[in-house]
N, CA, C and O atoms as a GROMACS GRO file, in nm:
protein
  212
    1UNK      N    1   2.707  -6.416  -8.548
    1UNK     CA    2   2.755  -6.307  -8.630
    1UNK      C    3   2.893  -6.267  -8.580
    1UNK      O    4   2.905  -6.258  -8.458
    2UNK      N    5   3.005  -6.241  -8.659
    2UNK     CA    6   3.136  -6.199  -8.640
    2UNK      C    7   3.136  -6.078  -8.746
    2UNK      O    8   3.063  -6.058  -8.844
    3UNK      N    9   3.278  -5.982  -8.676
    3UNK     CA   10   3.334  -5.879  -8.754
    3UNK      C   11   3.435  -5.909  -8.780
    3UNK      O   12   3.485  -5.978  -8.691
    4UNK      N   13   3.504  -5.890  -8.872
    4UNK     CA   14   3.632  -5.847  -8.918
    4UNK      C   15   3.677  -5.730  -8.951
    4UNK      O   16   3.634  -5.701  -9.063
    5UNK      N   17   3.743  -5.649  -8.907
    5UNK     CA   18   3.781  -5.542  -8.944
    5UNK      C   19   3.910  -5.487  -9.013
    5UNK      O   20   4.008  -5.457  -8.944
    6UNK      N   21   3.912  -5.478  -9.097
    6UNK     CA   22   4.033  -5.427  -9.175
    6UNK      C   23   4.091  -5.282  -9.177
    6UNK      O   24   4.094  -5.225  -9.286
    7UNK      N   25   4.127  -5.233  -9.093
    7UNK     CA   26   4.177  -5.103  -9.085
    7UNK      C   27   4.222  -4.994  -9.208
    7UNK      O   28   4.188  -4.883  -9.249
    8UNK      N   29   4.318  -5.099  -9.237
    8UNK     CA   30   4.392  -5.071  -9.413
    8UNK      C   31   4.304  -5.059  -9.514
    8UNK      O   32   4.345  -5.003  -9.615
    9UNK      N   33   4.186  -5.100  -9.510
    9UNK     CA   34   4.140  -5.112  -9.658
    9UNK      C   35   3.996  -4.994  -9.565
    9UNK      O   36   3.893  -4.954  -9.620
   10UNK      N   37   4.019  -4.978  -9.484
   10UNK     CA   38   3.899  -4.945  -9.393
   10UNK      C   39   3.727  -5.007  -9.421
   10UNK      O   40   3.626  -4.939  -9.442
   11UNK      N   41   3.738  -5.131  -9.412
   11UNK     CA   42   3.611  -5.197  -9.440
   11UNK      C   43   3.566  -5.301  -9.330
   11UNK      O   44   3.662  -5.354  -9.274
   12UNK      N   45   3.474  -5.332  -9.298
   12UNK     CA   46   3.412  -5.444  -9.217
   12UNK      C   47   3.344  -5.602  -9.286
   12UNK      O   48   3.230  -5.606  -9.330
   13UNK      N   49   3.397  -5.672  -9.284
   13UNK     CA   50   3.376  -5.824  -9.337
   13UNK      C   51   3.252  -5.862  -9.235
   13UNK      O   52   3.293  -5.874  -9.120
   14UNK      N   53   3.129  -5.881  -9.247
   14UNK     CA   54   3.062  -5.928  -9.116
   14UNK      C   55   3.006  -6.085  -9.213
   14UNK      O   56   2.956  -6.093  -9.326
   15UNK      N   57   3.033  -6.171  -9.133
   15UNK     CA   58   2.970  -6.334  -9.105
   15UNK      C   59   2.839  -6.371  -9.070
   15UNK      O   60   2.789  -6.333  -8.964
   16UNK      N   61   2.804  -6.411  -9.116
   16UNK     CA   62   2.643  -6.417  -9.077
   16UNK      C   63   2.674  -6.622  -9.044
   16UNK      O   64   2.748  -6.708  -9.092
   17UNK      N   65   2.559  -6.616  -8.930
   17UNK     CA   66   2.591  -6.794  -8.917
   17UNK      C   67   2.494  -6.883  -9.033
   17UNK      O   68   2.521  -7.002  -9.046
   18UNK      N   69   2.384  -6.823  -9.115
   18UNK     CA   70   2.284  -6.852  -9.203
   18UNK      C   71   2.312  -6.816  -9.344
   18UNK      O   72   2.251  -6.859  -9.442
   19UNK      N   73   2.429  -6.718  -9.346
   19UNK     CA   74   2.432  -6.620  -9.478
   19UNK      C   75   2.565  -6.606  -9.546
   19UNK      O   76   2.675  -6.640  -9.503
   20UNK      N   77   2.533  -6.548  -9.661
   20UNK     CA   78   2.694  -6.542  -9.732
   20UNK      C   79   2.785  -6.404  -9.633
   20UNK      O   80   2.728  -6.364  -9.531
   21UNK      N   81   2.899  -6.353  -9.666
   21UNK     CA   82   2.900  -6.315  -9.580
   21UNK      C   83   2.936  -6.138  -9.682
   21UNK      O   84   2.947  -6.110  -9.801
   22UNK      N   85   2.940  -6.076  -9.581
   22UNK     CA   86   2.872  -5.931  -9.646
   22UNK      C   87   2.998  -5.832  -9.607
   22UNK      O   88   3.042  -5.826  -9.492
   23UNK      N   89   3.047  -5.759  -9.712
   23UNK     CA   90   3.148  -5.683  -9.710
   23UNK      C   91   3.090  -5.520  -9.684
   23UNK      O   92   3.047  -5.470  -9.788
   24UNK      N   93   3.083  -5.446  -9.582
   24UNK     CA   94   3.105  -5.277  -9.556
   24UNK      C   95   3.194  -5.170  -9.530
   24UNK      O   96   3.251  -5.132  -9.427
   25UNK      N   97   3.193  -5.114  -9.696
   25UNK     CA   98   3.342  -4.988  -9.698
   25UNK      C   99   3.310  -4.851  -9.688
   25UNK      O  100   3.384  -4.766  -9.639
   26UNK      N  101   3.152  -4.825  -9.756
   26UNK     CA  102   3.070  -4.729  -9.718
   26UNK      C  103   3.054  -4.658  -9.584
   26UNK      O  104   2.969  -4.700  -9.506
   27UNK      N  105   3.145  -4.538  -9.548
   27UNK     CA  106   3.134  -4.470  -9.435
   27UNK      C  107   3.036  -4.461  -9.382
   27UNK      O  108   3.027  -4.476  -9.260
   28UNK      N  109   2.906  -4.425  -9.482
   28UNK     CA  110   2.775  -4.403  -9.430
   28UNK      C  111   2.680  -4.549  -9.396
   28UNK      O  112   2.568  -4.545  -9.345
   29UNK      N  113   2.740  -4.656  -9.430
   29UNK     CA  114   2.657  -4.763  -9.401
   29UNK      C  115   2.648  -4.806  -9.262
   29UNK      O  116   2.721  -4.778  -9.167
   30UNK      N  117   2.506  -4.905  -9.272
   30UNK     CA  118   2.473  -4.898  -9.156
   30UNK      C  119   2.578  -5.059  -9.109
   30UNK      O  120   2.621  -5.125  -9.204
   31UNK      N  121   2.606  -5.104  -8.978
   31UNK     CA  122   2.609  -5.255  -8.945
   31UNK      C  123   2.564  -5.321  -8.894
   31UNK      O  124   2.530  -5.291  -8.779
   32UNK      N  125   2.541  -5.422  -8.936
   32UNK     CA  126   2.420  -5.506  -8.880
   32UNK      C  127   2.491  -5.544  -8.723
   32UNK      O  128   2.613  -5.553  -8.710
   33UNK      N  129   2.386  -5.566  -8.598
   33UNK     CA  130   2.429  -5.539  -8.540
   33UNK      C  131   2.336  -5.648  -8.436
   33UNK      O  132   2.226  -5.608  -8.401
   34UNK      N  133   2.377  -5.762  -8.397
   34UNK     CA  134   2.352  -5.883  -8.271
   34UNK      C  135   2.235  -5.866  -8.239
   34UNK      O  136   2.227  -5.743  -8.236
   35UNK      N  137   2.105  -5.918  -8.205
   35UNK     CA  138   1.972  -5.918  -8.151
   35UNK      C  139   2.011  -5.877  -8.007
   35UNK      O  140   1.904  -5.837  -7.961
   36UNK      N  141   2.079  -5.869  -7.936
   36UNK     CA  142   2.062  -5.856  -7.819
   36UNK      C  143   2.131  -5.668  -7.798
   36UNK      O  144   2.130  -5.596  -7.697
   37UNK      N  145   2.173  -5.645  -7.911
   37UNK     CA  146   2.256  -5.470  -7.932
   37UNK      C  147   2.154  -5.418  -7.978
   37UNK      O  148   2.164  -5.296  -7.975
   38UNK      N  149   2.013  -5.471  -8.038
   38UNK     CA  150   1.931  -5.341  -8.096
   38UNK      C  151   1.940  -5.229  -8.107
   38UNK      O  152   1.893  -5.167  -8.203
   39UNK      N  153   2.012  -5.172  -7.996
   39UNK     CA  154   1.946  -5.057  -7.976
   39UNK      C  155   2.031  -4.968  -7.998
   39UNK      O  156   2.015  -4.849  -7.973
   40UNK      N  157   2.148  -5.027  -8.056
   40UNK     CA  158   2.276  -4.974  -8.080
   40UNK      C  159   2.286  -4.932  -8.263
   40UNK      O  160   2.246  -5.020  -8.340
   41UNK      N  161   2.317  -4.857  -8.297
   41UNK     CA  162   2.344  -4.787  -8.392
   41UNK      C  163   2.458  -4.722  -8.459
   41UNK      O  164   2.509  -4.613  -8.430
   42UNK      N  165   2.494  -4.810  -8.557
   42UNK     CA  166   2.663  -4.803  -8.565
   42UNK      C  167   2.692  -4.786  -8.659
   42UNK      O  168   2.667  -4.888  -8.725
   43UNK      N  169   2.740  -4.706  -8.723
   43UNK     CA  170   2.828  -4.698  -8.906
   43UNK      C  171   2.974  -4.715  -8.899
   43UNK      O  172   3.047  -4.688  -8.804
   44UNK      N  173   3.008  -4.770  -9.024
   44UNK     CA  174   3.142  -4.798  -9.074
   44UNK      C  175   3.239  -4.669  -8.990
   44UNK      O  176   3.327  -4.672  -8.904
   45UNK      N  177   3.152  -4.535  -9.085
   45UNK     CA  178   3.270  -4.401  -9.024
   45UNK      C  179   3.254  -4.423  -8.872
   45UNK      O  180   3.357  -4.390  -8.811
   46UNK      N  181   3.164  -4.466  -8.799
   46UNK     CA  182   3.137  -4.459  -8.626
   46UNK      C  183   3.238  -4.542  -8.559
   46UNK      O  184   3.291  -4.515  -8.451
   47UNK      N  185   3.268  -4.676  -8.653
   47UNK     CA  186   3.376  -4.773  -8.578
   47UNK      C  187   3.507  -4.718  -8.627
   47UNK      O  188   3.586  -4.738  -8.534
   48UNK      N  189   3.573  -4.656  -8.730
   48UNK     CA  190   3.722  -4.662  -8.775
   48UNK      C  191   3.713  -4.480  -8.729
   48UNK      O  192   3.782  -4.403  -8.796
   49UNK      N  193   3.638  -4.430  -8.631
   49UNK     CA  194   3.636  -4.306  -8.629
   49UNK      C  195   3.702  -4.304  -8.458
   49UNK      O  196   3.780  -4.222  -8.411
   50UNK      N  197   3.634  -4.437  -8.383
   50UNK     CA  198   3.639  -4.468  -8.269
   50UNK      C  199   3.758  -4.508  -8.255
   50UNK      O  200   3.818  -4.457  -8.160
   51UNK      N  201   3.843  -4.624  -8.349
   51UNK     CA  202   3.947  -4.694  -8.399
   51UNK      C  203   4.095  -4.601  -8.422
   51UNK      O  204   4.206  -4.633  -8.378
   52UNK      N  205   4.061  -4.474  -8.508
   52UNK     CA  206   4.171  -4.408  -8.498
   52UNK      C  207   4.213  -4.288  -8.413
   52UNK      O  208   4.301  -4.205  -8.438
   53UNK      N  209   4.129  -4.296  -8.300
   53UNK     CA  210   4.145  -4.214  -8.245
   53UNK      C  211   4.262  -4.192  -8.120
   53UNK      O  212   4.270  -4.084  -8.061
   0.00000   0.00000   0.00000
């Protein structure tokens, strides 16, 4: 799994190694997030909130 992050458009491109790949612009959405991060809990607004700070 990879991110891409686009600042400008403020959205997340994530890659799946099995899957098409999945676009998140939704502040409130959730991101999928590595089997080994479980436990981690992350939204769009949580990363570009962290990002512009």
């Amino acid at each position: 799994m990879g991110w891409l992050i686009d600042p400008e458009e403020r959205s997340v491109f994530v890659y799946f190694p099995d899957k098409s790949t999945d676009v998140f612009d939704q502040l409130e959405a959730r991101l999928p997030i590595p089997e080994f991060a479980r436990d981690i809990s992350l939204t769009v607004g949580d990363l570009f909130g962290w990002l512009m700070e």
